[in-house]
C-alpha positions as MATLAB code, in Angstrom:
seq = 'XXXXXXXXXXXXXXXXXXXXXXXXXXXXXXXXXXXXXXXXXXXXXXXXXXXXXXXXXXXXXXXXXXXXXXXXXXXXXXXXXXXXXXXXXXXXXXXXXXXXXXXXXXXXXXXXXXXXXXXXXXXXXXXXXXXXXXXXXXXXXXXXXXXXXXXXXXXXXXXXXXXXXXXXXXXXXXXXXXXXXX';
ca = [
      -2.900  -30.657   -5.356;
      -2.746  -32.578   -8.423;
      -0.685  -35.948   -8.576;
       2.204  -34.070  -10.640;
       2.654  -31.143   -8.155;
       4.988  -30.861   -5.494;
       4.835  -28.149   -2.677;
       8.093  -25.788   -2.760;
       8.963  -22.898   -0.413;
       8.980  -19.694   -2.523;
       8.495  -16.664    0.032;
      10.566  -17.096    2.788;
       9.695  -15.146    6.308;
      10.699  -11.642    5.723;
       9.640  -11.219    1.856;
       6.124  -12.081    3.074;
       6.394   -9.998    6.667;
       7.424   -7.092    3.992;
       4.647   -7.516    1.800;
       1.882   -7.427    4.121;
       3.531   -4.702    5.901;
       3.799   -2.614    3.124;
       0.415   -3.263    2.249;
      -1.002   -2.290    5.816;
       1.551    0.650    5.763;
       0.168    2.346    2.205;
      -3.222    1.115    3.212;
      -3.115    3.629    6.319;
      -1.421    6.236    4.231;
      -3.604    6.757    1.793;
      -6.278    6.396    3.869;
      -5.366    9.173    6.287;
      -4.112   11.435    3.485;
      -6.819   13.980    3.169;
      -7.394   14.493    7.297;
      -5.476   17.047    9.187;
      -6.427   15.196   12.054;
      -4.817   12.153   11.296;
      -2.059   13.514   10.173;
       0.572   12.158   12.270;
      -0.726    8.824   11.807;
      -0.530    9.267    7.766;
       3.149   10.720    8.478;
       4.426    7.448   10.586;
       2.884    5.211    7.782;
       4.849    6.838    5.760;
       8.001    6.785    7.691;
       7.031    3.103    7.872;
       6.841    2.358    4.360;
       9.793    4.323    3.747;
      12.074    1.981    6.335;
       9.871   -1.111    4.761;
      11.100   -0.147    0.961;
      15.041    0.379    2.182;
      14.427   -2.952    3.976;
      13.180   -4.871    0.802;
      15.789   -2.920   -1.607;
      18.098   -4.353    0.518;
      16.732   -7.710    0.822;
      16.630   -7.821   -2.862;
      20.528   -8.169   -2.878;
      20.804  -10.576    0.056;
      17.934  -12.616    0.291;
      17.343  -15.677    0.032;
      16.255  -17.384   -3.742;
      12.915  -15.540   -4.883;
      13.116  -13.005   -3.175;
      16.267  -11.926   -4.404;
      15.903   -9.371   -7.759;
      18.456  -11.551  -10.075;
      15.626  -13.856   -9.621;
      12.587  -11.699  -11.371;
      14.793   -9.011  -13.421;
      12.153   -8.087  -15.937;
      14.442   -7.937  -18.933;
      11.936   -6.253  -22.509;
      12.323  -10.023  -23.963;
      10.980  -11.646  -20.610;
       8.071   -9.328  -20.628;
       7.079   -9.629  -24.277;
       7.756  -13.138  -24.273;
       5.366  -13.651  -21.088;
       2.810  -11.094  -22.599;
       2.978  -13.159  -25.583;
       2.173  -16.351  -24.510;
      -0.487  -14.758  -22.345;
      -2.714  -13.414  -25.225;
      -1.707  -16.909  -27.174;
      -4.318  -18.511  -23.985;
      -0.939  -20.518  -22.971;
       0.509  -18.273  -20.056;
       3.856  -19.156  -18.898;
       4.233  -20.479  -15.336;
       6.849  -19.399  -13.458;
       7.753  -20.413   -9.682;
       8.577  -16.716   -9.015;
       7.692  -13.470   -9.904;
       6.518  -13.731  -13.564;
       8.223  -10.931  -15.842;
       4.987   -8.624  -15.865;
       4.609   -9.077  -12.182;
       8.829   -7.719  -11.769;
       7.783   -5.027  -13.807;
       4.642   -3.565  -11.303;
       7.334   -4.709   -8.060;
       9.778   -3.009   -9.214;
       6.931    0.274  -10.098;
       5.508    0.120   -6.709;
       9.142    0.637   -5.400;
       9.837    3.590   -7.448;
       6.318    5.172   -6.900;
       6.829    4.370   -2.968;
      10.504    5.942   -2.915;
       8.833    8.708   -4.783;
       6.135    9.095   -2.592;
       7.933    8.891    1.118;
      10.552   11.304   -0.456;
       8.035   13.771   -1.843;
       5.845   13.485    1.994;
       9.257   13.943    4.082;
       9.851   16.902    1.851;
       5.907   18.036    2.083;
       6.029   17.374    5.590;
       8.864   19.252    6.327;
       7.752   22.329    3.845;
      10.537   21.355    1.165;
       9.675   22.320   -2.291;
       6.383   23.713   -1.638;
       3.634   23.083   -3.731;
       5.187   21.396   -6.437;
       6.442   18.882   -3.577;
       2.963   18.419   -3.080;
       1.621   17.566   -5.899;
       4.712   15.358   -6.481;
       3.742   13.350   -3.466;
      -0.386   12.832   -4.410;
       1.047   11.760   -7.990;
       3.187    9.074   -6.299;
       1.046    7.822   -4.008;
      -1.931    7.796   -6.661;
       0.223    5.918   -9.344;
       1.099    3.593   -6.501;
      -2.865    3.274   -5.891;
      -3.275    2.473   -9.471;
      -0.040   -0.419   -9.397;
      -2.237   -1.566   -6.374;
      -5.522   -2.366   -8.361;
      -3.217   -3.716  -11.020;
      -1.472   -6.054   -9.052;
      -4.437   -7.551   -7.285;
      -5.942   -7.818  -10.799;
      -3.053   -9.530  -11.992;
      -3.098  -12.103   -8.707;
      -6.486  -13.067   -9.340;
      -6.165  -13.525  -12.993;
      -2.837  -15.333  -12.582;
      -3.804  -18.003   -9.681;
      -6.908  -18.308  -11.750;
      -4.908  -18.896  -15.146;
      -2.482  -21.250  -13.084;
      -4.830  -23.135  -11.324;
      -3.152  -21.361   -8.121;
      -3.844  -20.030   -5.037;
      -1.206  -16.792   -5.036;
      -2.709  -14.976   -2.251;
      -2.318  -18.195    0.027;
       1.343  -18.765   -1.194;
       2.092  -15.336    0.241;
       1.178  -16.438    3.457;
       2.190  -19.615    4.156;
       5.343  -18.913    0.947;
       4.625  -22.489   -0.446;
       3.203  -22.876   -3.821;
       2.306  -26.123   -5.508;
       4.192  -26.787   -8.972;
       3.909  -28.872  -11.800;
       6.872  -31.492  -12.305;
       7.974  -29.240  -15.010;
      11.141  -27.300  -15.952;
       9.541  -23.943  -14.224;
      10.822  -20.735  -15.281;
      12.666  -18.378  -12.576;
];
């Protein structure tokens, strides 16, 4: 920690239980998706992240600071302005969710809401084949958000000089004695 950093609680307890959660629970998914066999076990990790999504939509309302979404709305002049100052080589920091990091959370919501509905109907022979392909869309695009997101992690703490995979953990994150954006 530099001399002009002070530790502050970002993620509290359940934002972090939720994101690892979810992470374990679409893990499983998408791993199981293609076997029969393991089909029941793909089905309750998607019940799973279905309950975990409702959980976090709801948390998003009455959470605590962060994790709340007034916090991170990714408003078009929040995400050109941080895209901006990103290909200018002088990223902005932000305590928080930065605007293009809102954008893929609130993504992988919509792709996951998508996908659970699209596998309940599947699962329970709603919709047929279009259902179907509905479902391997959703859960693919949510693949893709995945790969983005941990892109954007490593390139961000690396940009930062921070460790954003640790602050997920523990939810403290070092900042600069600066006027920190949301």
């Amino acid at each position: 920690m530099h001399t002009n950093e002070k530790p502050i609680r970002v993620w509290d307890l359940p934002t972090r239980l939720f994101h690892w959660s979810l992470a374990a629970s679409f893990l499983v998914a998408f791993l199981t998706s293609e076997s029969e066999k393991l089909r029941d076990i793909h089905v309750l990790a998607g019940y799973g992240l279905a309950g975990l999504i409702a959980f976090r939509i709801l948390w998003g309302f009455v959470g605590g600071g962060y994790s709340r979404f007034a916090e991170f709305l990714p408003t078009p002049a929040k995400v050109l302005g941080y895209l901006r100052s990103l290909l200018a080589g002088r990223p902005q920091h932000y305590v928080g969710h930065n605007p293009a990091g809102a954008v893929a959370i609130f993504l992988l919501l919509g792709f996951g809401i998508a996908a659970a509905a699209s596998g309940y109907a599947t699962y329970n022979e709603f919709g047929g084949h279009f259902m179907e392909e509905v479902h391997e869309v959703a859960a693919n695009g949510m693949m893709v958000l995945v790969v983005i997101h941990l892109a954007g992690v490593l390139v961000s703490s690396w940009l930062h000089g921070e460790n954003l995979v640790k602050a997920m953990i523990t939810g403290w994150k070092n900042t600069r004695n600066e006027n920190p954006a949301g």
